[in-house]
N, C-alpha and C positions, 0 to 999 in steps of 0.2 A: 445159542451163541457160538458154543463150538463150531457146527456144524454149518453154519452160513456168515459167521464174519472172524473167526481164528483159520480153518482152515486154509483159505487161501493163502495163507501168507506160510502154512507150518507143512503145507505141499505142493509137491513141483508140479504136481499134474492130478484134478479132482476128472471125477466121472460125472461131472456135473458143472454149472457157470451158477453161482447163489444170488445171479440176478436176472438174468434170460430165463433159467429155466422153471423158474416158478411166480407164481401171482400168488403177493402179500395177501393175508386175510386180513390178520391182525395178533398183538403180543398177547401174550397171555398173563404173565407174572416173572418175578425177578426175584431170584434165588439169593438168599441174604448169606455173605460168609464171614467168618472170623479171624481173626490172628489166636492161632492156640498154642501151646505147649506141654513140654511133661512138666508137671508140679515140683518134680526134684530139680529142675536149673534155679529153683529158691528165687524169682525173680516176682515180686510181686505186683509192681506195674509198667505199664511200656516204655516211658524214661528206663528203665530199669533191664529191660530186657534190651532196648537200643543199645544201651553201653555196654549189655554183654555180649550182644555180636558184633558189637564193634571194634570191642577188647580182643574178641579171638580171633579175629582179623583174617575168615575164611574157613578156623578148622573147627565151626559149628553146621552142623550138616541138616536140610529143610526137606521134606516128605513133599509129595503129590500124586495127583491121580495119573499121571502121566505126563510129558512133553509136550509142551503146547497147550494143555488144559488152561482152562481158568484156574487153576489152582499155583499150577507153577508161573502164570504169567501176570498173578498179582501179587504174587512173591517178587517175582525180579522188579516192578513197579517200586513195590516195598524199601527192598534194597539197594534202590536207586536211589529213592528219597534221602537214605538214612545215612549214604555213600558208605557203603556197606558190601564184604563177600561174605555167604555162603554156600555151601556144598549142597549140590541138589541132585538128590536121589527120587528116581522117579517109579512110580510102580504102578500096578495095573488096575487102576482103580483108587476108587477113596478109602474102602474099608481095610485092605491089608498095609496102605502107608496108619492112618490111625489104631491098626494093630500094634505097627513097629514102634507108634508116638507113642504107646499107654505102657508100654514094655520099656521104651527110657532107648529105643535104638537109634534113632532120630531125636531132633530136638523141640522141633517146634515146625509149622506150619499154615498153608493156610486153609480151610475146609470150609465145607458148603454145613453150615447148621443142621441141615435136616439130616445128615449122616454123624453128626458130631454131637448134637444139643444133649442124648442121654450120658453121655461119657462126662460129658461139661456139669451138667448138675448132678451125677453123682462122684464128683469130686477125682474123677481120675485123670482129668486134661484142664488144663488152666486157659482159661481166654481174658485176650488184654482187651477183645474192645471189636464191634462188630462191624462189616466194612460196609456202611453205608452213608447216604446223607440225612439218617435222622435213625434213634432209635426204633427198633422193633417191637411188633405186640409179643413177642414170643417170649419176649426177654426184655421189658421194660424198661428194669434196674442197670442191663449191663451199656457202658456209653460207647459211641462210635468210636474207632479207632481216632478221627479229628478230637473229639473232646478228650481221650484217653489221653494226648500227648504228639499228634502227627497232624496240624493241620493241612487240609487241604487231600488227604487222601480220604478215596470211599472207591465204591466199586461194585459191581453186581453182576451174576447172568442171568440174562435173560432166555426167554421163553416166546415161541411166537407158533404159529397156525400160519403155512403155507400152503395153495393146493399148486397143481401142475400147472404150470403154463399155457394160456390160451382160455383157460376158463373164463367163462361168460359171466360179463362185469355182476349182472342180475345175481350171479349164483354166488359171487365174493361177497358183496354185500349181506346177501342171505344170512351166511356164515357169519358175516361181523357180527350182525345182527342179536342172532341168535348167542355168539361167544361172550358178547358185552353184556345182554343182561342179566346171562349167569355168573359172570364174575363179577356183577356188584353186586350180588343176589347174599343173602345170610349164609347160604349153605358152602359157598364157594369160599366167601371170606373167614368163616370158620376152619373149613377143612386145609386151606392153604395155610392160613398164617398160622396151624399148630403146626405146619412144617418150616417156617420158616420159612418162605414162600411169602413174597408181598401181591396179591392180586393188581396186575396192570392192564390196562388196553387202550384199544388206538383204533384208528380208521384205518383201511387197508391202504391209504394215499401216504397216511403218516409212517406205517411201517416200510414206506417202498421209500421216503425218505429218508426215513433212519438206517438201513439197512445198508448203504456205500459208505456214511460216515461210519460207522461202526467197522468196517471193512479195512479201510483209512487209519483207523484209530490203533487196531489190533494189529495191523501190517508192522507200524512203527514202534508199538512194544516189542514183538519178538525180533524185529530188526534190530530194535537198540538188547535184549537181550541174549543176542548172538544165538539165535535158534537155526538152526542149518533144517531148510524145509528137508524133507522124507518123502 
């Protein structure tokens, strides 16, 4: 997702077009994230954590993997919703901002599960609520961020199999092929969904249509969250 419908919009100029220069195969699967925090802001559900950054009316400060990620751009999402400021500190990756979360240096955030899920169950990061449109296998018990107390928000990144452009429709297909009935296979749905990882897929025509709305869709988040492309 990054990489073929955030970027365009979070730089001025790619070494690449994420529609000319490649032929869809097909997605793969959709990375399931959370709304987390340190345990010490005592906030023990997400009414609860809303009115405390709403309370401090910009000087609670949010972690991410960088500028432009999925991380930070479903935080400002968040904070739209909630008509809400936070201070957003961005770092180089997911694991040194959830460093700074578990140490109380930042506050709260949003992370991808499969970097966060062992901190969350052994009790050193609080999560209010996972951002999807239905609970997860990984985490049965914990409720959507909509059921938690926000409806109407959820969110994912996803994952896709592109080859180079011009590739022979015979050989796209192959690939679908071949991708789709591994990922409905035991083995795939196993190993995915202990990461937190939902196994998805498509036809190579569906990903070539999903792939400009989603382009569309991410343009207009980091335009409404004042992301000055790089």
């Amino acid at each position: 997702m990054s990489t073929l419908a955030i970027a365009p919009a979070t730089y001025k100029k790619l070494p690449y077009d994420p529609i000319k220069d490649f032929a869809p195969v097909g997605l793969v699967g959709s990375a399931q994230f959370a709304l987390i925090a340190h345990p010490g802001l005592g906030t023990t559900t997400l009414p609860d954590l809303i009115k405390l950054v709403k309370n401090k009316n910009g000087q609670m400060s949010y972690g991410s993997a960088g500028i432009g990620t999925p991380h930070h751009l479903m935080m400002e999402i968040f904070l739209k919703m909630i008509d809400a400021n936070a201070q957003h500190v961005p770092y180089r990756g997911t694991t040194p901002a959830l460093t700074d979360l578990i140490s109380g240096q930042i506050s709260f955030m949003m992370s991808d599960l499969s970097a966060s899920l062992g901190a969350i169950q052994d009790g050193k990061l609080k999560a209010y609520g996972v951002i999807a449109p239905s609970r997860i296998k990984s985490l049965p018990d914990m409720p959507t961020i909509a059921e938690a107390g926000l409806p109407g928000f959820s969110g994912s990144a996803w994952f896709s199999v592109v080859a180079p452009a011009g590739t022979p429709t015979t050989t796209v297909e192959k690939l679908n092929n071949i991708m789709t009935a591994y990922l409905r296979g035991p083995e795939a749905q196993e190993k995915l969904n202990a990461l937190a990882i939902t196994p998805v897929t498509s036809t190579p025509r569906e990903l070539e249509a999903f792939l400009p709305a989603e382009i569309a869709k991410w343009a207009k988040v980091v335009e409404d969250a004042g992301v000055e492309p790089q």
